[in-house]
mmJSON file of the N, C-alpha and C atoms, coordinates in Angstrom:
{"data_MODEL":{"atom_site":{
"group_PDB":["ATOM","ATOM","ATOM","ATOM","ATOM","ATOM","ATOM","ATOM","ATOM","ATOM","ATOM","ATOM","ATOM","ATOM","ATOM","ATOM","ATOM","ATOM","ATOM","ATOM","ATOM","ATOM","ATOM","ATOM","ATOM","ATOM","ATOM","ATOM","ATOM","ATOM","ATOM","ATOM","ATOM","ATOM","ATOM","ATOM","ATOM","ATOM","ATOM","ATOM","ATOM","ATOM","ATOM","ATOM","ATOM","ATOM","ATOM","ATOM","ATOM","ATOM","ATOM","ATOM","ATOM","ATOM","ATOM","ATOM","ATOM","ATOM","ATOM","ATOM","ATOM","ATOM","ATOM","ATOM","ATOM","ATOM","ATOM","ATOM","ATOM","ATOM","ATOM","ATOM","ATOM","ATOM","ATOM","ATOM","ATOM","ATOM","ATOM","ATOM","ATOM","ATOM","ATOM","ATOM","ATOM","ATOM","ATOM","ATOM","ATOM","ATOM","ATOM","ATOM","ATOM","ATOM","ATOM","ATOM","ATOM","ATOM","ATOM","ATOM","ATOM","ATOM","ATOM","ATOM","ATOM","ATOM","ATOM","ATOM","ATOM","ATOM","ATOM","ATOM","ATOM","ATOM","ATOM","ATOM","ATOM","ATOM","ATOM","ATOM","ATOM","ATOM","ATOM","ATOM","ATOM","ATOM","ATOM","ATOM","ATOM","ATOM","ATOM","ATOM","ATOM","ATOM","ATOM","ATOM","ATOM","ATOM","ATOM","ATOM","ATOM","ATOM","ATOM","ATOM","ATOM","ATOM","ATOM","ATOM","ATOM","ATOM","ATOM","ATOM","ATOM","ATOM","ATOM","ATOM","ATOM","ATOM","ATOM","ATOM","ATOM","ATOM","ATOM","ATOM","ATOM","ATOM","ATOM","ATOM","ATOM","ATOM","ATOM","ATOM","ATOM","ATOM","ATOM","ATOM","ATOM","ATOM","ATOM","ATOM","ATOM","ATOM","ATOM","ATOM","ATOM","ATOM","ATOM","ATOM","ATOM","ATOM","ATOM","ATOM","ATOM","ATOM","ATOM","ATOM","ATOM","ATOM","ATOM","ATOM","ATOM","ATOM","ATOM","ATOM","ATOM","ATOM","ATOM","ATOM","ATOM","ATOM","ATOM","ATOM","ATOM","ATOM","ATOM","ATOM","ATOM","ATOM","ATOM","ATOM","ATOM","ATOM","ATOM","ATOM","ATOM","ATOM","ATOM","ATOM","ATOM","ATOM","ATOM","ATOM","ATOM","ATOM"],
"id":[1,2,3,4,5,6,7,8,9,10,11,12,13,14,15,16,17,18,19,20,21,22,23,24,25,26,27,28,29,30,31,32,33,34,35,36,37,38,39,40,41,42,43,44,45,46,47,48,49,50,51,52,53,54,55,56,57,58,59,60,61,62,63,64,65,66,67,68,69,70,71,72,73,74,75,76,77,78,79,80,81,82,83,84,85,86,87,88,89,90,91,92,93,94,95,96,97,98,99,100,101,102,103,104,105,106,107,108,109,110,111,112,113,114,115,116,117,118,119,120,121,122,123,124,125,126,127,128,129,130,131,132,133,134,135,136,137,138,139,140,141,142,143,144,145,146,147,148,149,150,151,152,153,154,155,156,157,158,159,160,161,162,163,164,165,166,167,168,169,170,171,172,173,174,175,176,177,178,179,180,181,182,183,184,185,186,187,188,189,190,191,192,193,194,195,196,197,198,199,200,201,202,203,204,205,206,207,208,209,210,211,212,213,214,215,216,217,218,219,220,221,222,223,224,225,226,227,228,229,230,231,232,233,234],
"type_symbol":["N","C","C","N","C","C","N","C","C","N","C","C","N","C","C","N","C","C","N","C","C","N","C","C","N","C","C","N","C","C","N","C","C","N","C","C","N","C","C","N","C","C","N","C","C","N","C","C","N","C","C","N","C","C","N","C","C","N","C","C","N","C","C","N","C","C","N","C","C","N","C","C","N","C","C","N","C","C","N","C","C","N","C","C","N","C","C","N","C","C","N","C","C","N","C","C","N","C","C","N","C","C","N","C","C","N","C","C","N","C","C","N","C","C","N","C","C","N","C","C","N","C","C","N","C","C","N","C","C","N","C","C","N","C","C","N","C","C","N","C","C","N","C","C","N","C","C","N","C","C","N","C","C","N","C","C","N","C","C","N","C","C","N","C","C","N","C","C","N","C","C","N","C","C","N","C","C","N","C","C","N","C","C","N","C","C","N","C","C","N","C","C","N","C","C","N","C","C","N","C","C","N","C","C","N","C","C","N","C","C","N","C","C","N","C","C","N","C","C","N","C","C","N","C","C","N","C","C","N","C","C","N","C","C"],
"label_atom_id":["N","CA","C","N","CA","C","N","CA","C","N","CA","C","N","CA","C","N","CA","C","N","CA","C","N","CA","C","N","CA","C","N","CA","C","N","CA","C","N","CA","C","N","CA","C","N","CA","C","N","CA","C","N","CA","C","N","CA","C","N","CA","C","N","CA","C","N","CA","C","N","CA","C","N","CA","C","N","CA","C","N","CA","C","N","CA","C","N","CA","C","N","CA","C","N","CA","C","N","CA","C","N","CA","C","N","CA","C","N","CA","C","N","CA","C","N","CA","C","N","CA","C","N","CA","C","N","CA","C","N","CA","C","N","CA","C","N","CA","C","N","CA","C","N","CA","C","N","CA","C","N","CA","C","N","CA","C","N","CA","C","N","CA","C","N","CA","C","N","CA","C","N","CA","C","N","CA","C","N","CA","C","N","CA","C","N","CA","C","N","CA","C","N","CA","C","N","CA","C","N","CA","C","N","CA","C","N","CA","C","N","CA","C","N","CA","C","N","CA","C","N","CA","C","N","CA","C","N","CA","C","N","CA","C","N","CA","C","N","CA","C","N","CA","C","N","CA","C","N","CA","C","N","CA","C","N","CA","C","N","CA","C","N","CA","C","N","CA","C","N","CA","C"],
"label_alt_id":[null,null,null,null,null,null,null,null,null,null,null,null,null,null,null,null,null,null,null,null,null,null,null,null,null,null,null,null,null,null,null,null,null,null,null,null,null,null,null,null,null,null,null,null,null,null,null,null,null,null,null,null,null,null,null,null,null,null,null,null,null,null,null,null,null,null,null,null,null,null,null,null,null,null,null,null,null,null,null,null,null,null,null,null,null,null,null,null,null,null,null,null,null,null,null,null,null,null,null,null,null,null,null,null,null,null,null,null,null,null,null,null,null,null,null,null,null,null,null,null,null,null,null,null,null,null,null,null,null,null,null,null,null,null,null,null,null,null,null,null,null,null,null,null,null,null,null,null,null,null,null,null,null,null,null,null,null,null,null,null,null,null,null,null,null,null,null,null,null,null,null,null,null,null,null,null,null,null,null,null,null,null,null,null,null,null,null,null,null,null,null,null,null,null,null,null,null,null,null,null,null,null,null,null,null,null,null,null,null,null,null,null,null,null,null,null,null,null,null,null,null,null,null,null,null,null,null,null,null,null,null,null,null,null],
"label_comp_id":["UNK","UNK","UNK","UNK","UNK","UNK","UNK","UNK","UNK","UNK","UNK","UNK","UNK","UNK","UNK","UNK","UNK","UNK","UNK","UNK","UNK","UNK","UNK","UNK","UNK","UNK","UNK","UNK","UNK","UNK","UNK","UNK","UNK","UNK","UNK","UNK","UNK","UNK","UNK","UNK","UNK","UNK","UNK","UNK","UNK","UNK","UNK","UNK","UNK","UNK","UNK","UNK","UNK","UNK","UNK","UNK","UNK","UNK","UNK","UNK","UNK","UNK","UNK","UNK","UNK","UNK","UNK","UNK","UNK","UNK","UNK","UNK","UNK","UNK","UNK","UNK","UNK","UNK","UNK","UNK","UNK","UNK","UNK","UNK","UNK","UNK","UNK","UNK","UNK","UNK","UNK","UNK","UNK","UNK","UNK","UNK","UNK","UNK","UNK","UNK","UNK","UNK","UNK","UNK","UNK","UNK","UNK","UNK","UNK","UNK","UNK","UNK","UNK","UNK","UNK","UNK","UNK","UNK","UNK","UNK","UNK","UNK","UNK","UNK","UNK","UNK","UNK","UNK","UNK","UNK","UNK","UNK","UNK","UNK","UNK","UNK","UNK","UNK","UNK","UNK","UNK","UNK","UNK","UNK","UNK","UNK","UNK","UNK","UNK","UNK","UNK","UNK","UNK","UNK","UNK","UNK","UNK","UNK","UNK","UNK","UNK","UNK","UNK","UNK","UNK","UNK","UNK","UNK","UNK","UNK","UNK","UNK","UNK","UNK","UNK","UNK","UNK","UNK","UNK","UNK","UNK","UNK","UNK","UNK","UNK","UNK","UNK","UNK","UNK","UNK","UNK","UNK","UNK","UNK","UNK","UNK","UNK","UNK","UNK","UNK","UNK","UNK","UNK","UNK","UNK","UNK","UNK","UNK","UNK","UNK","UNK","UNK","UNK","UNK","UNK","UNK","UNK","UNK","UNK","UNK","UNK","UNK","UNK","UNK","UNK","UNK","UNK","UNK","UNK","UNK","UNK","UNK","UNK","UNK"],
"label_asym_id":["A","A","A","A","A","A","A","A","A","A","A","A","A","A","A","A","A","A","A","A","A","A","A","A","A","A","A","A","A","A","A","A","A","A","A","A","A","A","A","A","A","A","A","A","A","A","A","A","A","A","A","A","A","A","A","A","A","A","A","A","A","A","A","A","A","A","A","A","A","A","A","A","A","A","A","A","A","A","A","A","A","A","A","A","A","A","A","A","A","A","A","A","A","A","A","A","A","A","A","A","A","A","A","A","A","A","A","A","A","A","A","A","A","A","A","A","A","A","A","A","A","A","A","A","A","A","A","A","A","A","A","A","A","A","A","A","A","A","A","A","A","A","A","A","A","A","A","A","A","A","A","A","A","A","A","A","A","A","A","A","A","A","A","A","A","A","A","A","A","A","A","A","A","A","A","A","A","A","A","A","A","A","A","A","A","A","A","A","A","A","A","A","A","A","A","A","A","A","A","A","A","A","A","A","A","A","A","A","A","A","A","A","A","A","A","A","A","A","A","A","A","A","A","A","A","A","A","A","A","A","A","A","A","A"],
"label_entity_id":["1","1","1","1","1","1","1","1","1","1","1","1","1","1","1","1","1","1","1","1","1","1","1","1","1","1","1","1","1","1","1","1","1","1","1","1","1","1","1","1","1","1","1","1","1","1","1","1","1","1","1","1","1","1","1","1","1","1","1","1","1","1","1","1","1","1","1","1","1","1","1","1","1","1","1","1","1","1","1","1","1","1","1","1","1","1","1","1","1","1","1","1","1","1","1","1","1","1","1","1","1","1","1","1","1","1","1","1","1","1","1","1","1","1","1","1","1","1","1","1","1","1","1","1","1","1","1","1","1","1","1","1","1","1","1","1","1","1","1","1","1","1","1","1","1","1","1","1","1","1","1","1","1","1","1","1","1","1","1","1","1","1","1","1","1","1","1","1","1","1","1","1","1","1","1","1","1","1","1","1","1","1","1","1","1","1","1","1","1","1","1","1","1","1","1","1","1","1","1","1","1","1","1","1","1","1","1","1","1","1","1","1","1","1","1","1","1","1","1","1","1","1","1","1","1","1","1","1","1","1","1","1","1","1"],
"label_seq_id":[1,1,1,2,2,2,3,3,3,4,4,4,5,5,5,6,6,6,7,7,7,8,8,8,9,9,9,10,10,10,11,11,11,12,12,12,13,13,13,14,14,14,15,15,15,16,16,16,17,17,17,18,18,18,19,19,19,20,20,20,21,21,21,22,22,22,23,23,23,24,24,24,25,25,25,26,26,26,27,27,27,28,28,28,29,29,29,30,30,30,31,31,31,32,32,32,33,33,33,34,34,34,35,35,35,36,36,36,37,37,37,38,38,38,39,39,39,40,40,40,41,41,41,42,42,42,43,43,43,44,44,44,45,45,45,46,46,46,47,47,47,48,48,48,49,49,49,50,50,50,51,51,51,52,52,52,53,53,53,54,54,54,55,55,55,56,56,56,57,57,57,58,58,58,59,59,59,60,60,60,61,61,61,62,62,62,63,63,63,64,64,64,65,65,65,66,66,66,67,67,67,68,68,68,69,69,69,70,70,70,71,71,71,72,72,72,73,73,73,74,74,74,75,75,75,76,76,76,77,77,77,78,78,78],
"pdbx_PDB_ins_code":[null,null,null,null,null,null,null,null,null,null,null,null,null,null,null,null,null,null,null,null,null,null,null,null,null,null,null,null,null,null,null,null,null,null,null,null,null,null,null,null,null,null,null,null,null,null,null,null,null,null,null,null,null,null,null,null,null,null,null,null,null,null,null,null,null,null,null,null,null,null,null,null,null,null,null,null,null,null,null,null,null,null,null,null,null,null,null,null,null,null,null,null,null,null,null,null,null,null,null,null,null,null,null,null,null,null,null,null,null,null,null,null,null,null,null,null,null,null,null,null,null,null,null,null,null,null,null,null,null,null,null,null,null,null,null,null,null,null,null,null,null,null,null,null,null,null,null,null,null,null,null,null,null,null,null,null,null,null,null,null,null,null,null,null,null,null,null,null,null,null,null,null,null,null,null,null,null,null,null,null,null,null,null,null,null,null,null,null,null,null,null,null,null,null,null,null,null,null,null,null,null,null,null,null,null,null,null,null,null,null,null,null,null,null,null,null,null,null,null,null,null,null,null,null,null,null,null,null,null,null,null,null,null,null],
"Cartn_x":[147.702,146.837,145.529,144.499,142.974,142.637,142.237,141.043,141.95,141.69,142.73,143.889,143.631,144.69,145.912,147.006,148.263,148.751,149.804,150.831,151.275,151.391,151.769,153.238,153.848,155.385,155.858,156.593,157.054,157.619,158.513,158.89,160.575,160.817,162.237,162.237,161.231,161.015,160.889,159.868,160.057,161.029,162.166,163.047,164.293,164.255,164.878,164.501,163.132,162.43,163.254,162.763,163.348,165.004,165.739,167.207,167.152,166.851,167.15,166.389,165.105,164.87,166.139,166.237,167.265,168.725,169.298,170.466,170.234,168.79,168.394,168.666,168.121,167.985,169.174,170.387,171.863,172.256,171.853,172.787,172.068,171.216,170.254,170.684,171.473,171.767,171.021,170.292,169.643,170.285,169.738,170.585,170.012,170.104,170.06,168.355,168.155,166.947,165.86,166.181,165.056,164.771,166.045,165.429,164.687,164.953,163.919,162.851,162.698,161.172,160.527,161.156,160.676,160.21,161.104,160.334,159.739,159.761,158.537,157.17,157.0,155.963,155.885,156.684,155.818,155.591,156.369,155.979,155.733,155.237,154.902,155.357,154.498,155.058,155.855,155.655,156.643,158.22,158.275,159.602,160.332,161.812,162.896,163.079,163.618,163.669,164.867,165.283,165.663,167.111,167.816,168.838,169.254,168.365,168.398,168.798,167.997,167.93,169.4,170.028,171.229,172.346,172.181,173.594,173.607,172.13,172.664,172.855,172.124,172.581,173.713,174.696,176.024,176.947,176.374,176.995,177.181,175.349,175.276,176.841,176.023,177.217,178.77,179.115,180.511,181.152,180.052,180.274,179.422,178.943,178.692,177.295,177.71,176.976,175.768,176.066,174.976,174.377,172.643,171.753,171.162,172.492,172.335,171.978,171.43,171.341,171.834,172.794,173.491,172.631,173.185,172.381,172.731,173.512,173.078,172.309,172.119,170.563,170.044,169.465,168.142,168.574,169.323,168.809,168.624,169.79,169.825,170.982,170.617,171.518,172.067,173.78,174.246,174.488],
"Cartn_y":[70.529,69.51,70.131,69.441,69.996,69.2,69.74,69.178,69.07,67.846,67.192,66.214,65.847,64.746,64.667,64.316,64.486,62.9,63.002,62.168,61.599,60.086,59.143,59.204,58.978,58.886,56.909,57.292,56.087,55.255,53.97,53.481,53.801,54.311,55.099,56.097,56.82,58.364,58.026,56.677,56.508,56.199,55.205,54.909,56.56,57.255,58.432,58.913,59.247,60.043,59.695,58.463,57.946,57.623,57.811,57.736,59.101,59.903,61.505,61.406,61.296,61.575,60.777,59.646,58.817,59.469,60.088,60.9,62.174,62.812,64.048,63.155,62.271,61.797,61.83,60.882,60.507,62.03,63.018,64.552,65.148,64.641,64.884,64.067,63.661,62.538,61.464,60.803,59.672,58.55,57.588,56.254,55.388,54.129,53.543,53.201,53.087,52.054,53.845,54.456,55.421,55.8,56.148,56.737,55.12,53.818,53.079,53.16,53.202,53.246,54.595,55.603,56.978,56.475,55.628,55.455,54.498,53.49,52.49,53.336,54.404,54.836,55.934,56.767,57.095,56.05,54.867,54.798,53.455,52.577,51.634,50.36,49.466,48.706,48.911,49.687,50.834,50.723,50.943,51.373,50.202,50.681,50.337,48.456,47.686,46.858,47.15,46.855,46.953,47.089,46.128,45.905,47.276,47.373,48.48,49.711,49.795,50.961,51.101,50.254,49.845,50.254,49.447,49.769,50.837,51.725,52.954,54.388,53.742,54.357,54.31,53.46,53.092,53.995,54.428,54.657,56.538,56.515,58.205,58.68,57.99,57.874,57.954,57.263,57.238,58.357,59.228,60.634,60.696,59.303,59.577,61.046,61.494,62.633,62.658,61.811,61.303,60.289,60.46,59.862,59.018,58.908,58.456,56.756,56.347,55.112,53.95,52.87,52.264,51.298,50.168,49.42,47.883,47.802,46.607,47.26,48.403,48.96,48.615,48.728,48.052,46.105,45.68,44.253,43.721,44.409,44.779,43.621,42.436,41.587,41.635,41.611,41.848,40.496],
"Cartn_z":[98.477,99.009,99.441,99.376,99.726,100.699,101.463,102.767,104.084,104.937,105.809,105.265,103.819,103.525,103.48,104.001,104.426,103.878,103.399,102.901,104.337,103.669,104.992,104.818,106.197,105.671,105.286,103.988,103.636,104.886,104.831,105.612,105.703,104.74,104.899,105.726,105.565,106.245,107.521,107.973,109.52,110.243,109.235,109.953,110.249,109.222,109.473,110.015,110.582,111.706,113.336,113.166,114.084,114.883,113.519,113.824,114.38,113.787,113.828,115.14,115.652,117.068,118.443,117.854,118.528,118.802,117.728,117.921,118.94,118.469,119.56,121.339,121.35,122.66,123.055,122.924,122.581,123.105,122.356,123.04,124.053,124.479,125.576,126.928,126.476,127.872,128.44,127.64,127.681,127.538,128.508,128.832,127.47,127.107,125.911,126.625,127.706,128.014,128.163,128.16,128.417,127.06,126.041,124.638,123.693,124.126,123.757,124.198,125.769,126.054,125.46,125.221,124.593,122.764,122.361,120.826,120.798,121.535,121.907,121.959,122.988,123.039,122.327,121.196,120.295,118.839,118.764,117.304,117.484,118.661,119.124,118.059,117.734,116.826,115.694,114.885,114.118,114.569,115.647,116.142,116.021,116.037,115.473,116.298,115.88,117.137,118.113,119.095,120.224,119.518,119.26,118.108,117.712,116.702,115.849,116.682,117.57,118.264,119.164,119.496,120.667,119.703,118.394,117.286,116.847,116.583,116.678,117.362,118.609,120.082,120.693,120.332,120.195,119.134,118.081,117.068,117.673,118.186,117.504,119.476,120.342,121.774,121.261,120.325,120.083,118.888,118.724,118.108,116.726,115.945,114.953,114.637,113.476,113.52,112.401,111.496,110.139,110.859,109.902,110.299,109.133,107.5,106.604,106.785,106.159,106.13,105.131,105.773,105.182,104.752,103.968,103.433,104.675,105.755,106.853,107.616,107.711,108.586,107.998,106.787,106.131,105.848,106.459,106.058,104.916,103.777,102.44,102.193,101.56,101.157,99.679,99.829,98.493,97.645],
"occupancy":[1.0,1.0,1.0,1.0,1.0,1.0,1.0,1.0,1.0,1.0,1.0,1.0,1.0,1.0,1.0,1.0,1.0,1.0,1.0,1.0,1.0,1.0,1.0,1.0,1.0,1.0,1.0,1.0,1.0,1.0,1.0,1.0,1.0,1.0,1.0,1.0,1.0,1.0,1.0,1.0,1.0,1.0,1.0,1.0,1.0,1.0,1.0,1.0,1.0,1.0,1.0,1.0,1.0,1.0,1.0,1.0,1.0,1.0,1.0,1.0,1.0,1.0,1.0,1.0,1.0,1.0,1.0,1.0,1.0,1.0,1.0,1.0,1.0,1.0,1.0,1.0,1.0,1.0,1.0,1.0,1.0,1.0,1.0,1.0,1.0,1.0,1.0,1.0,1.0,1.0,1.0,1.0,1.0,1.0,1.0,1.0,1.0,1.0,1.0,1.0,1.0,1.0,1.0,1.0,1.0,1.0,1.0,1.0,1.0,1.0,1.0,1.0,1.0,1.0,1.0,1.0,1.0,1.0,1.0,1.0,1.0,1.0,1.0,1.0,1.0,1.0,1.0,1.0,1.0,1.0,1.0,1.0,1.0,1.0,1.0,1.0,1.0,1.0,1.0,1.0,1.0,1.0,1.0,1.0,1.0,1.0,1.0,1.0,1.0,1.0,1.0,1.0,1.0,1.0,1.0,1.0,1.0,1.0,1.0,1.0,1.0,1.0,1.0,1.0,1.0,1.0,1.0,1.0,1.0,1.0,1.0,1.0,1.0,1.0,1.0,1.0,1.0,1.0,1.0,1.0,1.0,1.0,1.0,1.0,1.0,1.0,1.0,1.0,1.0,1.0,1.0,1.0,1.0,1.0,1.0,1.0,1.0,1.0,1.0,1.0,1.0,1.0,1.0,1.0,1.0,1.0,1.0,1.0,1.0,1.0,1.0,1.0,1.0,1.0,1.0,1.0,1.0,1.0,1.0,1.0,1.0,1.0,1.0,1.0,1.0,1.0,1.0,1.0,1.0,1.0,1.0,1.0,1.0,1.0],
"B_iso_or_equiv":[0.0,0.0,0.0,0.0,0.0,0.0,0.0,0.0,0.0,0.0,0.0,0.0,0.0,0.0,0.0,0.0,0.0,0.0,0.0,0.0,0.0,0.0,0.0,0.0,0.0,0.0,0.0,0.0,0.0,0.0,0.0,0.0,0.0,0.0,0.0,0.0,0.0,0.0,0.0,0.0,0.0,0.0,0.0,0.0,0.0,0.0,0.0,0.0,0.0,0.0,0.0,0.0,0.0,0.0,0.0,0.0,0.0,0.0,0.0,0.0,0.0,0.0,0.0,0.0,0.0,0.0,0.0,0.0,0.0,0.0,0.0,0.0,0.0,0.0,0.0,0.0,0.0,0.0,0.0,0.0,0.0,0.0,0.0,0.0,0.0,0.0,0.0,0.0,0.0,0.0,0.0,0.0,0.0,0.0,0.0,0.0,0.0,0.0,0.0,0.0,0.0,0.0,0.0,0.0,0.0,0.0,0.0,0.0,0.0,0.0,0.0,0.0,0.0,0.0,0.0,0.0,0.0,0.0,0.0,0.0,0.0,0.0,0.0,0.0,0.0,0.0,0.0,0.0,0.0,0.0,0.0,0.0,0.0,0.0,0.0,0.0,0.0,0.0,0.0,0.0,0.0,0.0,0.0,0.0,0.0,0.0,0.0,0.0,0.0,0.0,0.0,0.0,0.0,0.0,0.0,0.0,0.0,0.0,0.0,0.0,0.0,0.0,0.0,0.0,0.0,0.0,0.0,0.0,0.0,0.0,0.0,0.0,0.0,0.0,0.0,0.0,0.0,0.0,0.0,0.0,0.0,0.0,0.0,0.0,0.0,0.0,0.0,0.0,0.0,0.0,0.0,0.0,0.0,0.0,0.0,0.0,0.0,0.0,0.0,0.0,0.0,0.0,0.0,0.0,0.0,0.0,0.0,0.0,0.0,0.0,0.0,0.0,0.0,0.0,0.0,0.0,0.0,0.0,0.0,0.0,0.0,0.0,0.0,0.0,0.0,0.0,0.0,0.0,0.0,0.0,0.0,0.0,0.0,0.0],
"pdbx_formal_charge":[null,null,null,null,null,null,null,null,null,null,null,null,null,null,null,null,null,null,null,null,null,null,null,null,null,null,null,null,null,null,null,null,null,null,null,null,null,null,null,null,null,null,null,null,null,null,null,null,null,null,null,null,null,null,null,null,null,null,null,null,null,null,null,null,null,null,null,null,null,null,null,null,null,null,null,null,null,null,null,null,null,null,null,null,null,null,null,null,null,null,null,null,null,null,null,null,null,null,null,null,null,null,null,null,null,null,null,null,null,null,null,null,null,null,null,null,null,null,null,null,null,null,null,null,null,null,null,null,null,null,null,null,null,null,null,null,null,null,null,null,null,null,null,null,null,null,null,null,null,null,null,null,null,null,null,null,null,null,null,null,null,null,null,null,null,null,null,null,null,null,null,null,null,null,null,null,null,null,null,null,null,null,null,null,null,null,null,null,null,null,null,null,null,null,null,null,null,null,null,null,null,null,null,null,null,null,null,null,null,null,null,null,null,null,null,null,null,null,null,null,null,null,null,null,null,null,null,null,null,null,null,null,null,null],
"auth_seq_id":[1,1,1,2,2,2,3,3,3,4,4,4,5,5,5,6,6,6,7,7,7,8,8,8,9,9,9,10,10,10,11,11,11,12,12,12,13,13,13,14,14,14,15,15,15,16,16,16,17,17,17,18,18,18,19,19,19,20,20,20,21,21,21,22,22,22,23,23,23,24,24,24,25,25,25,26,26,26,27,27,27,28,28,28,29,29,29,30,30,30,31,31,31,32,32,32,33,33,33,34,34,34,35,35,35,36,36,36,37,37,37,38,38,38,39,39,39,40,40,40,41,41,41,42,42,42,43,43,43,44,44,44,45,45,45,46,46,46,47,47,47,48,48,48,49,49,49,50,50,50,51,51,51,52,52,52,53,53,53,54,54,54,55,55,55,56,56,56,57,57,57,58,58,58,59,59,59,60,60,60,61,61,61,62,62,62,63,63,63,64,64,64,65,65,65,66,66,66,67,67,67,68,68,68,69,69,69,70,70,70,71,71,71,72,72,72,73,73,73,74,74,74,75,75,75,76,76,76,77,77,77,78,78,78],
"auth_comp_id":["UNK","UNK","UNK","UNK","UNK","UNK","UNK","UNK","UNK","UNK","UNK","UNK","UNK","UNK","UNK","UNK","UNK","UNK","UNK","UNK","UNK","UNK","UNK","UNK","UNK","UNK","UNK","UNK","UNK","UNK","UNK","UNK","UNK","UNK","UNK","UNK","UNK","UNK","UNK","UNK","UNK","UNK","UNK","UNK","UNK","UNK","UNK","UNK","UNK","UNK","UNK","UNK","UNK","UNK","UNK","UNK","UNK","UNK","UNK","UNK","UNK","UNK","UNK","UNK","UNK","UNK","UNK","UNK","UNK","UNK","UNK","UNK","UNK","UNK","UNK","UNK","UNK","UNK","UNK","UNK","UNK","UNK","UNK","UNK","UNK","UNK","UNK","UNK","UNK","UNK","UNK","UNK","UNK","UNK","UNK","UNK","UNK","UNK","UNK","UNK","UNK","UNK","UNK","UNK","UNK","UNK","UNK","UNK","UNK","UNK","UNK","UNK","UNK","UNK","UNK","UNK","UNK","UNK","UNK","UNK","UNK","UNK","UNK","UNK","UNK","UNK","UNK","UNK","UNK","UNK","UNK","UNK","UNK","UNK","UNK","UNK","UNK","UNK","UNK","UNK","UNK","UNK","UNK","UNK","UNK","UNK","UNK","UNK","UNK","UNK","UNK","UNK","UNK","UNK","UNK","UNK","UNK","UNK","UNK","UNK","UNK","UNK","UNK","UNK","UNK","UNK","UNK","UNK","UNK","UNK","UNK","UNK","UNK","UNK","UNK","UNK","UNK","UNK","UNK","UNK","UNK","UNK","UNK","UNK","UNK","UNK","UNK","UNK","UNK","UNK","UNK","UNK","UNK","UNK","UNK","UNK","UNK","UNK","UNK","UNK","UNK","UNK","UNK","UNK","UNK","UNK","UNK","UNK","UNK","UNK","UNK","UNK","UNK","UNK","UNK","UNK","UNK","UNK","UNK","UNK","UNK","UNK","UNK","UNK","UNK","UNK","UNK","UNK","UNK","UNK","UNK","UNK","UNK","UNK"],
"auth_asym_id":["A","A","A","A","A","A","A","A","A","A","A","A","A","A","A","A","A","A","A","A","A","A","A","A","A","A","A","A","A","A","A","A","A","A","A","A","A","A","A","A","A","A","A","A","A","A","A","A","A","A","A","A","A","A","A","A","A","A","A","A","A","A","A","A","A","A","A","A","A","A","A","A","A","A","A","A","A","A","A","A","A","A","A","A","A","A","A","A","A","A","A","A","A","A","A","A","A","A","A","A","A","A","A","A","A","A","A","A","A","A","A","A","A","A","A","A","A","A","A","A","A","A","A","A","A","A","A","A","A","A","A","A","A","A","A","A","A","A","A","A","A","A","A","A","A","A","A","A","A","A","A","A","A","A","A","A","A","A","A","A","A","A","A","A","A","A","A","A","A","A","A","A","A","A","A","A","A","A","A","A","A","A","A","A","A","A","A","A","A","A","A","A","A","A","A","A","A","A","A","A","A","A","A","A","A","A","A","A","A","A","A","A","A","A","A","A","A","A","A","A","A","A","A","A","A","A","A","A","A","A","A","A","A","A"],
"auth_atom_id":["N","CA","C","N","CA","C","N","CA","C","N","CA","C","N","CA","C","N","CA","C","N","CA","C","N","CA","C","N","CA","C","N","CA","C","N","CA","C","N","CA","C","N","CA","C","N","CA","C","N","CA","C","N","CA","C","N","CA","C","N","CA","C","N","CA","C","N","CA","C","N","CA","C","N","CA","C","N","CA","C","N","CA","C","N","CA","C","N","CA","C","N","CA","C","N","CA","C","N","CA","C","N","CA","C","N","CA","C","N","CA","C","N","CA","C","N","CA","C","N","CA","C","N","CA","C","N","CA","C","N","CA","C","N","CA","C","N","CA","C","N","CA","C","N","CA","C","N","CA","C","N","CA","C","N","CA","C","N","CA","C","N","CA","C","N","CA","C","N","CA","C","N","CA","C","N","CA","C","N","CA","C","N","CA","C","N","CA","C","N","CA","C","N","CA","C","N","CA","C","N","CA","C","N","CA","C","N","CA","C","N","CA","C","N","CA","C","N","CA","C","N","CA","C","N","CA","C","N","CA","C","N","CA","C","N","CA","C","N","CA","C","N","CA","C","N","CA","C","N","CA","C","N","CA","C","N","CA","C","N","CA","C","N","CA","C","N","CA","C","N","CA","C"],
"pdbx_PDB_model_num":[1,1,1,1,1,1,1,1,1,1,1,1,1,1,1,1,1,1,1,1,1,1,1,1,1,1,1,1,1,1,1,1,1,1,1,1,1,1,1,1,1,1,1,1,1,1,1,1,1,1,1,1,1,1,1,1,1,1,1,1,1,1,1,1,1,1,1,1,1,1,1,1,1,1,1,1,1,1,1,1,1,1,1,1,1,1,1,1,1,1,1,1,1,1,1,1,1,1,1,1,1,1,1,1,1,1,1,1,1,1,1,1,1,1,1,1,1,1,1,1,1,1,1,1,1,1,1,1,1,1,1,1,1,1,1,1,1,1,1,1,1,1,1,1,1,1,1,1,1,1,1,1,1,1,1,1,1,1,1,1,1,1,1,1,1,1,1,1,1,1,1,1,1,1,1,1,1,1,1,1,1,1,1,1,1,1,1,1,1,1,1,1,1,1,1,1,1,1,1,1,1,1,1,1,1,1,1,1,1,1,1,1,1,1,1,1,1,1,1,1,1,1,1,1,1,1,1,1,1,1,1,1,1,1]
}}}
């Protein structure tokens, strides 16, 4: 790449950014309402909705260890 131009991350990549920071929080000992207000304020509208964020703040809390993404996270109708 030349200059400053940097590749935007897709919208897959954000939502994996984001699971993956979300699980970091989860082993950090963060309550469900602090690691939302933590990705609220980095990825502001971006960020996951509340939902999103609870089912899998729930998930990563109850041991899960993948940050793969299924297709009812994406809202993927069969």
């Amino acid at each position: 790449m030349s200059g400053d131009t940097f590749p935007t991350l897709s919208s897959l990549d954000k939502l994996m950014e984001q699971r993956v920071n979300l699980k970091c929080l989860v082993k950090l000992g963060k309550t469900f309402t602090e690691a939302y207000v933590m990705l609220k304020e980095v990825y502001g509208n971006d960020c996951l909705s509340r939902t999103q964020v609870f089912e899998s703040f729930k998930r990563f809390k109850e041991g899960r260890e993948t940050t793969t993404i299924r297709a009812p996270d994406l809202n993927v109708k069969n």
